[in-house]
N, C-alpha and C positions, 0 to 999 in steps of 0.2 A: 274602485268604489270608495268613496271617501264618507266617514261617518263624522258629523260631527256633535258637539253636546251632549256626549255618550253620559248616559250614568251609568257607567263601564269603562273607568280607566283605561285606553288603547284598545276599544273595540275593536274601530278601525284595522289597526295594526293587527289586532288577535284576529279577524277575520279574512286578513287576507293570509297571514301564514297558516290558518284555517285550509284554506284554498288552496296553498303552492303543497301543502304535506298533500292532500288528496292526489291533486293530479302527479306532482312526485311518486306516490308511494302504487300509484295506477302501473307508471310506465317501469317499474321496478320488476314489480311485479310480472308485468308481460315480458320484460328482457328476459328476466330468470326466466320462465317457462321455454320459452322460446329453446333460450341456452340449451337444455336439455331435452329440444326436440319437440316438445306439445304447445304448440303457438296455440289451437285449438283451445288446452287445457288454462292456457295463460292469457286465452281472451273472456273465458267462462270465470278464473280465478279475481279478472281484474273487476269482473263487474258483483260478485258473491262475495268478494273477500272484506271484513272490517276492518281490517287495520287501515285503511284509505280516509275512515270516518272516526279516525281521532283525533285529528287535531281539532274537527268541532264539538265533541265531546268533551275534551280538554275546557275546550273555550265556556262554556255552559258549565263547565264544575269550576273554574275560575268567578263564572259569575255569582253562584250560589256560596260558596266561597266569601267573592266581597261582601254580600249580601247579610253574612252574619252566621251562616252554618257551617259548625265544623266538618273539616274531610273525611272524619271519620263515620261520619254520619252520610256519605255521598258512598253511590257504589256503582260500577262500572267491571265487565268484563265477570267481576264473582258475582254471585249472592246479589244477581237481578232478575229474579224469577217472583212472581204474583200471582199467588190465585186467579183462576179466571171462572167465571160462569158459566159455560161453553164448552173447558176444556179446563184441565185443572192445573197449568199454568201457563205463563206466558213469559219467554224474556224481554226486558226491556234495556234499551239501550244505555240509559243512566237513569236512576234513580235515588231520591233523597228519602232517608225512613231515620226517623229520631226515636228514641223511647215506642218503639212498636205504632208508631204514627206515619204515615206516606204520607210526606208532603207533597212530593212531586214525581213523576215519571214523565222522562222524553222519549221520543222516539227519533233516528238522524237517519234518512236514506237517501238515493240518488240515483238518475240515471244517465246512462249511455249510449249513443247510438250503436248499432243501425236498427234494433227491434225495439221503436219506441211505443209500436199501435200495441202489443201484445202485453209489454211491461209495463205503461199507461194504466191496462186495464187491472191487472195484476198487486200494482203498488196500491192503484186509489183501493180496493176490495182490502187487500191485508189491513191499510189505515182504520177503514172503517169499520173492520171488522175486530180490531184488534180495542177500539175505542167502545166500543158495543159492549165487547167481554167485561172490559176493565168497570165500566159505569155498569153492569149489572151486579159484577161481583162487588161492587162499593155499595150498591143497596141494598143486597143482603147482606152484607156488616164481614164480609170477608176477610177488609182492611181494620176491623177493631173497632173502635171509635173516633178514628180519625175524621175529620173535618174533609172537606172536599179539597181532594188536590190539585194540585197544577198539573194536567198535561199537555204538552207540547209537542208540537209534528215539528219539524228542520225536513226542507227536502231541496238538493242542487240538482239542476237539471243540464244536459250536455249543451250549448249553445253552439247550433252549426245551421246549416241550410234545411238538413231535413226534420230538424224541431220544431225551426221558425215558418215552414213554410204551412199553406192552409191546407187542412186537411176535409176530405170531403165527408159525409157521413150518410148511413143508409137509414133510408125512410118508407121502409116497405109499406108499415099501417098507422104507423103515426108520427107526426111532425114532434121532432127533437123540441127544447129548451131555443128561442131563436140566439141567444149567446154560444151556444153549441154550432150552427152552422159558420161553415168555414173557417174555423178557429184552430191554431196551430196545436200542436201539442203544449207549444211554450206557455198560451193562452187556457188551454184544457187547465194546467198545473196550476197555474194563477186562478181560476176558479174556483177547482178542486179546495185549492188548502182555505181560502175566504171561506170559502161555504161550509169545509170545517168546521170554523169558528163559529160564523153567522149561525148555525144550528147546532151551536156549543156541543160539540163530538169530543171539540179542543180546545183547551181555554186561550192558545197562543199557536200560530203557525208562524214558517218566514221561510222564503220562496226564494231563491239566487240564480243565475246562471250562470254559467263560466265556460269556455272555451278551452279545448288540449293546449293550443298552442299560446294563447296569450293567459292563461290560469296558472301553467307553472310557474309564474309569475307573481302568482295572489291574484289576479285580476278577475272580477266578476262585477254583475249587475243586479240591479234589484228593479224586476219588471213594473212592481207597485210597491206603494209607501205604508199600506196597512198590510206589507208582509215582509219588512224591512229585519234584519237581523237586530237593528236597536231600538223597536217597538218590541220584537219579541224578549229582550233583555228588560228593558223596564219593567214589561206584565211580571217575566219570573222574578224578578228584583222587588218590584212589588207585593207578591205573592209571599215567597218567601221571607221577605221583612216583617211580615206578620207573627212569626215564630221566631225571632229573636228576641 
């Protein structure tokens, strides 16, 4: 996938070695386990583990970054934990906080075959749930007096036959969404993160696919163009510019 007019120096580039670190640090991960006998434990690790979702973590604290906010001000891995409404905290996967201000929280997940019907349901619920908390605890003044932040969903999905292909859906008493019938999981996801947005859950998603075999690579796709990795880079680009 080729990005071009980035206002992101080497999007492009940053997103595909985005991609090859993932599926690299996937198949790593399974050889180890393997090695020491729990293929089982090394196919559960490959699909649970974070460290596969750094290099677009990386890539999003690069952008904020250019953008005009010091790194010190960006957190990842420590001291990403938020109040929540619901629950009284939440990790998030990078987040921006200046002078006790949040600017911004992302969230980066993904999935894998072969149990996409079960994980489907699973991811969209966590997304939406986890945006719910965050926008409840922003109205009751959890975050201070910060302004409304940026948050962002990232989410790559496995690209193979049984993603792409249509999936059927049960209609015992009442007729689904007609965008819902016959629609792949790859199609579900492209929905999902739009409609995110469209009913601002999130002020920015960006949707990818990528393949084992052709991703180690860098290689990936971008199913639609309102959920492109360098739409979702200008909005936080934008966003963030605001506070410089």
């Amino acid at each position: 996938m080729t990005i071009r007019g980035s206002i992101f120096p080497g999007l492009s580039e940053r997103s595909e070695q985005a991609v090859a670190h993932y599926w690299q640090t996937r198949r790593a991960q399974i050889k180890k386990q393997q090695e020491v006998g729990k293929a089982d434990q090394g196919l559960r690790s490959a699909v649970t583990g974070g460290a596969q979702m750094d290099g677009f973590i990386d890539l999003f604290t690069e952008i904020i970054i250019n953008a005009g906010i010091s790194e010190q001000y960006v957190f990842r891995k420590k001291s990403v934990e938020l109040p929540g409404y619901f629950r009284p905290t939440k990790e998030w996967d990078l987040l921006v906080v200046r002078d006790q201000t949040l600017l911004a929280a992302i969230e980066a997940k993904s999935q894998v075959g072969p149990s996409f019907g079960n994980n489907f349901n699973n991811r969209t619920e966590e997304a939406m749930g986890s945006a719910l908390d965050l926008w409840t605890a922003y109205r009751e003044h959890a975050y201070l007096d910060s302004p409304q932040p940026f948050l962002g969903y990232f989410f790559m999905l496995e690209e193979c036959e049984a993603s792409s292909r249509p999936v059927k859906v049960k209609q015992p008493h009442f007729k689904v969404f007609q965008e819902f019938e016959g629609a792949s999981y790859q199609r579900r996801y492209e929905l999902f993160c739009r409609k995110l947005v469209l009913e601002r859950h999130y002020t920015a998603a960006a949707f990818i696919t990528s393949s084992d075999k052709e991703g180690v690579d860098g290689s990936f796709h971008v199913p639609a163009d309102d959920l492109s990795l360098e739409r979702f880079a200008k909005i936080l680009t934008g966003h963030i510019g605001t506070f410089v």
